[in-house]
C-alpha positions as CSV (number, residue, x, y, z in Angstrom):
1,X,-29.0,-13.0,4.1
2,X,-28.7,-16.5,3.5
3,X,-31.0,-16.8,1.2
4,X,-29.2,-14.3,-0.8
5,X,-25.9,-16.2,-0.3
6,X,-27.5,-19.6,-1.7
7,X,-28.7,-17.0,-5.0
8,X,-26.1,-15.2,-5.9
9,X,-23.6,-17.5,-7.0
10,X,-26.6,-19.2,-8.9
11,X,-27.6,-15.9,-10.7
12,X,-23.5,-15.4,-10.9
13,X,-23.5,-19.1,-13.2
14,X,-26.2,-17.9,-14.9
15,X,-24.4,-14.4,-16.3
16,X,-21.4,-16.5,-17.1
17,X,-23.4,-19.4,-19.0
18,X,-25.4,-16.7,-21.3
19,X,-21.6,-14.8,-21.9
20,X,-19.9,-18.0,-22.8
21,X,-22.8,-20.4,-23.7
22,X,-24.6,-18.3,-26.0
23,X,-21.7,-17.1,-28.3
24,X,-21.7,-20.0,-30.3
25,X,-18.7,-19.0,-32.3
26,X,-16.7,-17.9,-28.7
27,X,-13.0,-18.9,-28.2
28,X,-12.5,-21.9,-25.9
29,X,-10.9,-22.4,-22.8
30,X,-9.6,-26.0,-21.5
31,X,-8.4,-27.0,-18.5
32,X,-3.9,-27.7,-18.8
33,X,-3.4,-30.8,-16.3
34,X,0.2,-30.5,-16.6
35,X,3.3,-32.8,-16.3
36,X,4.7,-30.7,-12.8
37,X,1.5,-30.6,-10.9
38,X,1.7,-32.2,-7.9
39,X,-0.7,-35.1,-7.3
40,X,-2.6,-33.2,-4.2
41,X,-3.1,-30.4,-6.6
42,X,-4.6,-32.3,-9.3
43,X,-6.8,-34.4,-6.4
44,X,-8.5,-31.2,-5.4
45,X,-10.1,-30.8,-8.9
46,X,-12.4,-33.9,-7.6
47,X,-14.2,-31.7,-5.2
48,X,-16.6,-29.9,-8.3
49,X,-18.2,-27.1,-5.3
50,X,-14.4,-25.7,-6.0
51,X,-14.8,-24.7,-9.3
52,X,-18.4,-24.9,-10.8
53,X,-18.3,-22.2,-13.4
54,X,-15.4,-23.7,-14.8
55,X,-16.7,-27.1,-14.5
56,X,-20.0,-25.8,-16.5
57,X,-18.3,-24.0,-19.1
58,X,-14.9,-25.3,-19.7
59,X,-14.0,-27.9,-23.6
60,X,-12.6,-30.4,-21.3
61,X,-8.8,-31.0,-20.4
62,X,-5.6,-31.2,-21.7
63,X,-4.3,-34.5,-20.1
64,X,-1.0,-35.6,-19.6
65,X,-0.9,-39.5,-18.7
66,X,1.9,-39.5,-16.3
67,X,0.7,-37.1,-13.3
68,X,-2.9,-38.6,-13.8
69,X,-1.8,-42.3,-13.9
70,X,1.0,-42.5,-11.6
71,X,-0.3,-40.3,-8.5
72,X,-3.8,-41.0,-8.5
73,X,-6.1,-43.7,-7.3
74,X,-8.9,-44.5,-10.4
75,X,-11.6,-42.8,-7.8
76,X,-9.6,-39.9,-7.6
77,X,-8.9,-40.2,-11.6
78,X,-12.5,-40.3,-12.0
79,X,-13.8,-37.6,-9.7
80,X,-11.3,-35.0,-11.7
81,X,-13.0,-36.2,-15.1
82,X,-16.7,-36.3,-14.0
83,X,-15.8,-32.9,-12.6
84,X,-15.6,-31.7,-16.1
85,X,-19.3,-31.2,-17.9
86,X,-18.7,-32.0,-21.3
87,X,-16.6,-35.8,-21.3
88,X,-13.8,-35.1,-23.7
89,X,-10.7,-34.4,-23.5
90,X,-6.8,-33.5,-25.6
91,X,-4.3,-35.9,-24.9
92,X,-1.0,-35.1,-24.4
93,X,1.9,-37.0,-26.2
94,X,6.0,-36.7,-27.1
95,X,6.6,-38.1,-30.6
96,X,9.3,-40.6,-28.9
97,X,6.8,-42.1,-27.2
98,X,4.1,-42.5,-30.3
99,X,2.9,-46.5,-30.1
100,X,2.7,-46.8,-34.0
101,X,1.7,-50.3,-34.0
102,X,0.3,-51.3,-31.0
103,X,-2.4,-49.4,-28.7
104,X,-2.2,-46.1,-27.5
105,X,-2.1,-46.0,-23.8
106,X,-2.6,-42.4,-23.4
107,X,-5.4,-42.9,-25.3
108,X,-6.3,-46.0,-23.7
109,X,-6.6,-44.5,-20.0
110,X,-8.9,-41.4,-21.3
111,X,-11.2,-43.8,-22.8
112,X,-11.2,-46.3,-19.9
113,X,-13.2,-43.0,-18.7
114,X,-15.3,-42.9,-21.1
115,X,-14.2,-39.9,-22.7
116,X,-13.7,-38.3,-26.1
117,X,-10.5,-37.7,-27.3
118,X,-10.9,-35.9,-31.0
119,X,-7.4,-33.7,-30.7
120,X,-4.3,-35.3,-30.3
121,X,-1.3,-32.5,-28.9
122,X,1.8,-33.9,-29.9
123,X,5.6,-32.6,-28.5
124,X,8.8,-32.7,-30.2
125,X,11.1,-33.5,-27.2
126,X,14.3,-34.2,-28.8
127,X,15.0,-30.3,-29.8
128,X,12.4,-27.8,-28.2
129,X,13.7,-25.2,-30.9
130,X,11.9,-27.4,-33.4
131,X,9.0,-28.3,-35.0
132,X,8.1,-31.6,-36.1
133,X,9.1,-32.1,-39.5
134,X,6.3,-33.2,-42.7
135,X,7.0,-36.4,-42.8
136,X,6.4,-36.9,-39.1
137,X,3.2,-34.7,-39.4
138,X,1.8,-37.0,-42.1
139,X,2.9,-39.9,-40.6
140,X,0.9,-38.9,-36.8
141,X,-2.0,-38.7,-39.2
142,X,-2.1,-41.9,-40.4
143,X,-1.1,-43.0,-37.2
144,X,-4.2,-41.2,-35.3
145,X,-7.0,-41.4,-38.6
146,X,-10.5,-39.4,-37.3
147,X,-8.6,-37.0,-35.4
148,X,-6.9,-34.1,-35.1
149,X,-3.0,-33.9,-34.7
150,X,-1.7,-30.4,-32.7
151,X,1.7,-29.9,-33.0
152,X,2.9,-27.8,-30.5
153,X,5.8,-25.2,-31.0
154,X,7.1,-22.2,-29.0
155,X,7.3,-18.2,-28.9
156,X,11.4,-18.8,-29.1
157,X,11.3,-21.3,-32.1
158,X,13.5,-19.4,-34.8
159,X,12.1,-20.9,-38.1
160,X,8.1,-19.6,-37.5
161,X,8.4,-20.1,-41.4
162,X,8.2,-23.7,-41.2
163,X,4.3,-23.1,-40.7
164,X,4.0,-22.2,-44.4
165,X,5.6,-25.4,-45.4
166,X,3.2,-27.8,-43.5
167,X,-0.2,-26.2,-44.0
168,X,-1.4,-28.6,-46.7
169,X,-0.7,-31.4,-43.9
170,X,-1.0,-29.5,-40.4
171,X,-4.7,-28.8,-38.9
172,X,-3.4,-27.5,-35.7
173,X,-0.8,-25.8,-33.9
174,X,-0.3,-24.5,-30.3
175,X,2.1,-21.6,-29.2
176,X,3.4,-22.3,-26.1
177,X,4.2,-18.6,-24.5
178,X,3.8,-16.4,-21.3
179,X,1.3,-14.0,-21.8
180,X,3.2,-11.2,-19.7
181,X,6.1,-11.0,-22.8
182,X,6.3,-7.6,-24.3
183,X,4.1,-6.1,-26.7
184,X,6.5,-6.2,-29.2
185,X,7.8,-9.9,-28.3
186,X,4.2,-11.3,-28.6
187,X,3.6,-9.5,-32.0
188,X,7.4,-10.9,-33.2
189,X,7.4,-14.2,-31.4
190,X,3.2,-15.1,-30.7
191,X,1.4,-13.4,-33.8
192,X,2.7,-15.9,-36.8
193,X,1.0,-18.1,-35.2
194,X,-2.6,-16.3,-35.1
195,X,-2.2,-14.8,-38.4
196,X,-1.7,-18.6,-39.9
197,X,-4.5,-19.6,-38.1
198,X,-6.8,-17.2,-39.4
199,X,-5.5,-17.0,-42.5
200,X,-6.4,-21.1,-43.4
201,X,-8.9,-21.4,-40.8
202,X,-6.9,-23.6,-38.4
203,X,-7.1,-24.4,-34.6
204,X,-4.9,-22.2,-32.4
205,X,-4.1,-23.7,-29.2
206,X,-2.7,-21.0,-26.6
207,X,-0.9,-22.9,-24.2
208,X,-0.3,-20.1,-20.9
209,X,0.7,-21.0,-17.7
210,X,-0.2,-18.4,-15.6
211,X,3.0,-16.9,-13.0
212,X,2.8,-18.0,-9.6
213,X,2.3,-14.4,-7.8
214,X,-0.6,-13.6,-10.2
215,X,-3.6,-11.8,-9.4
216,X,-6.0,-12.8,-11.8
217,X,-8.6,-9.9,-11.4
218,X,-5.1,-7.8,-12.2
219,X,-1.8,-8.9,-13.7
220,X,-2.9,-11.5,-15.7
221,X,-6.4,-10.2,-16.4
222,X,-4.2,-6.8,-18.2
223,X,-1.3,-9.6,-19.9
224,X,-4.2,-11.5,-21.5
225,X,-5.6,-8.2,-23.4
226,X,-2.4,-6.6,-23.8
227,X,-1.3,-10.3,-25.8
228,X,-4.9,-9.5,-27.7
229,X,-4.0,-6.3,-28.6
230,X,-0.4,-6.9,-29.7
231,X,-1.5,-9.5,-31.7
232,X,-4.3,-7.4,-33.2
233,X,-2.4,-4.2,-33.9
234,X,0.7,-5.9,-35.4
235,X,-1.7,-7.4,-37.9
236,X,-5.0,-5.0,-38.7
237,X,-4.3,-5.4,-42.4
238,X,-5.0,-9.2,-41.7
239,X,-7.3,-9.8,-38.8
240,X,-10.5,-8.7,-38.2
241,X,-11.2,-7.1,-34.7
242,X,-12.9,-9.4,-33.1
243,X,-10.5,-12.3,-34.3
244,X,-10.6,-14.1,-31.5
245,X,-14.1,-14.9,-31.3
246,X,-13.4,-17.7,-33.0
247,X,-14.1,-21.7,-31.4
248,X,-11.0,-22.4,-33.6
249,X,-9.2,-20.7,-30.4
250,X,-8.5,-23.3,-27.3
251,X,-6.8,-21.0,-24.4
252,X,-5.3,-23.6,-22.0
253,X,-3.7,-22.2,-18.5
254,X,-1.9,-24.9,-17.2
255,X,0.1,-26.1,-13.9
256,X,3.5,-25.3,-15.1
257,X,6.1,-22.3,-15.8
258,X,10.2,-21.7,-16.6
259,X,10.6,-20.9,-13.1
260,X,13.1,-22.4,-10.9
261,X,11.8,-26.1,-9.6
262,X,9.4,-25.9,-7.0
263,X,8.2,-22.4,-7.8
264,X,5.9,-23.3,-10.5
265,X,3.3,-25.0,-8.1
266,X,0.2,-23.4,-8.6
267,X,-2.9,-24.4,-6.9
268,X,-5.3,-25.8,-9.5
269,X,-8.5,-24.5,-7.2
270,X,-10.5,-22.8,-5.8
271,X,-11.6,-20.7,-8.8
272,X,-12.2,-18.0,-6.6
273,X,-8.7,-17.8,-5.7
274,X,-6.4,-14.7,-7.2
275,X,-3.6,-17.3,-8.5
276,X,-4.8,-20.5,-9.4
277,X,-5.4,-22.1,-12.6
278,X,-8.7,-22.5,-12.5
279,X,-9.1,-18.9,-11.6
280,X,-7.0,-18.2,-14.5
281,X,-9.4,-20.2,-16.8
282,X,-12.6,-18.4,-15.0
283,X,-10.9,-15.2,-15.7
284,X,-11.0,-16.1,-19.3
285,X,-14.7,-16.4,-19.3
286,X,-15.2,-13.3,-18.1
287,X,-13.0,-11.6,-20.6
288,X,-15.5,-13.4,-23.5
289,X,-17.5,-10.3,-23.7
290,X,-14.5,-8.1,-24.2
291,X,-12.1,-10.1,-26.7
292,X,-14.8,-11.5,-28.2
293,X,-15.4,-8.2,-29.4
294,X,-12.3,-6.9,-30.1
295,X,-8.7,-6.5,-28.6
296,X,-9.3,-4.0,-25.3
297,X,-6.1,-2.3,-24.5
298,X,-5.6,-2.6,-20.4
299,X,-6.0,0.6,-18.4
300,X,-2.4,1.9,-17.8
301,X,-1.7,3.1,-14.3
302,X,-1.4,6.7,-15.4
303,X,-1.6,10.2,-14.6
304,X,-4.7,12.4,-15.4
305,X,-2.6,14.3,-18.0
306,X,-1.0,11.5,-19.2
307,X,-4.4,9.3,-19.6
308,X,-5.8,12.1,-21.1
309,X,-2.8,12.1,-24.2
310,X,-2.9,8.3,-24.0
311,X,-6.6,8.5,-24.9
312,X,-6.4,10.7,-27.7
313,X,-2.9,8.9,-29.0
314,X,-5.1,5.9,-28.7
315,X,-8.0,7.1,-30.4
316,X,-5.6,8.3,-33.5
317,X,-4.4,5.1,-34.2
318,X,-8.3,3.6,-34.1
């Protein structure tokens, strides 16, 4: 029996490396160290035996320099990034605090680490209805030559327009957005975003904090396909079914939601957990298979008569 415990979660690694390491063209999943998380949350990430699939299989981080800097020793700062397989990472700016003509030291403190930093996510702070604007696009570029500027917007900005604008200047973009909207609320408010990705071959950055009283082998497991499938069947004319297999695609769950302060503390491990972030981003992985190829509707909690008409209504509109 224990020799069977020491195997499994060896052959376990092994199914989840061939799903995610062998589909070369997969979407991505990073790891969100957000702004809210509290220092003994972020800590735990040192201890690797907590989430080693993730570890293996994960881009990197999203790193935001204050939580990192200011409540962590550098041991503790270094166990969280040596944690992480592959040593790169997306730092996390507002465009107030841009250094344009000294050092960068965001930047500085992820490469004191020795790690790569080729996407830089960038936040307009000053009105979160807005994007930022051409000229400060252009100007972030200039500003961060040899790599690649994300700016990041939300399912509520008004003007999704703006993105047609800005193509010719803009390589990136992340929707910010809770996975568990609507159907019709992600294929309104979340889908522009896809579709404009797709369409000019663009990285889409899906920025989803899980909720606090998730269960990741359920609620958020079924609000992750459903968003898939919203997306997918708003758009058919546009996107191909499998659309999001696709490396262009970086899912980030992070430590953070619009919940009332102090709710919105999620335990970043153990992966294993049924509401953590990491089990969040594990989740992910395990999904590959599925939206990899192609939207899968979740199972409604129905009747037998009523799954039987939602099966045929469902095949119809195949």
């Amino acid at each position: 029996m224990k020799k069977l415990q020491t195997i499994l979660p060896v052959f376990f690694l092994g199914l989840f490396m061939f799903y995610g390491g062998t589909c070369a063209f997969a979407y991505e999943v990073a790891v969100g160290l957000g702004s809210t998380a509290p220092p003994s949350a972020t800590i735990a990430l040192g201890d690797q035996s907590k989430w080693p699939v993730v570890a293996e299989l994960s881009w990197g981080s999203l790193a935001n320099l204050v939580p990192l800097a200011t409540g962590l020793s550098e041991s503790q700062q270094r166990a969280v990034f040596n944690s992480f397989k592959h040593n790169r990472a997306i730092t996390e700016l507002t465009y107030p605090n841009v250094r344009w003509n000294e050092s960068q030291p965001d930047i500085d403190f992820l490469n004191h680490f020795g790690l790569e930093i080729p996407y830089v996510f960038v936040l307009d702070e000053v009105n979160l209805d807005s994007m930022l604007t051409r000229a400060q696009i252009i100007r972030l570029k200039a500003r961060f030559a040899g790599k690649t500027v994300i700016m990041n917007t939300r399912s509520w900005t008004r003007d999704k327009d703006w993105l047609a604008g800005v193509t010719d200047v803009l390589d990136a973009v992340c929707i910010e957005f809770m996975p568990h909207n609507t159907p019709a609320y992600i294929a309104k408010d979340v889908a522009p975003y896809a579709v404009w990705a797709h369409n000019h071959n663009k990285i889409l950055m899906l920025l989803m904090p899980p909720l606090p009283d998730d269960y990741l082998d359920d609620r958020f497991v079924k609000a992750v396909k459903g968003a898939a499938q919203a997306i997918y069947d708003a758009n058919k004319s546009i996107l191909p079914k499998g659309w999001m297999k696709n490396a262009n695609i970086i899912f980030v769950p992070a430590n953070y939601t619009w919940t009332a302060p102090g709710s919105n503390r999620l335990a970043y491990v153990p992966e294993d957990s049924r509401n953590s972030v990491l089990a969040a981003a594990k989740a992910l992985f395990m999904m590959r298979p599925q939206l990899d190829a192609g939207p899968v509707f979740p199972e409604p909690d129905l009747s037998v008569p009523q799954a039987i008409n939602f099966l045929l209504n469902k095949k119809s509109d195949d």
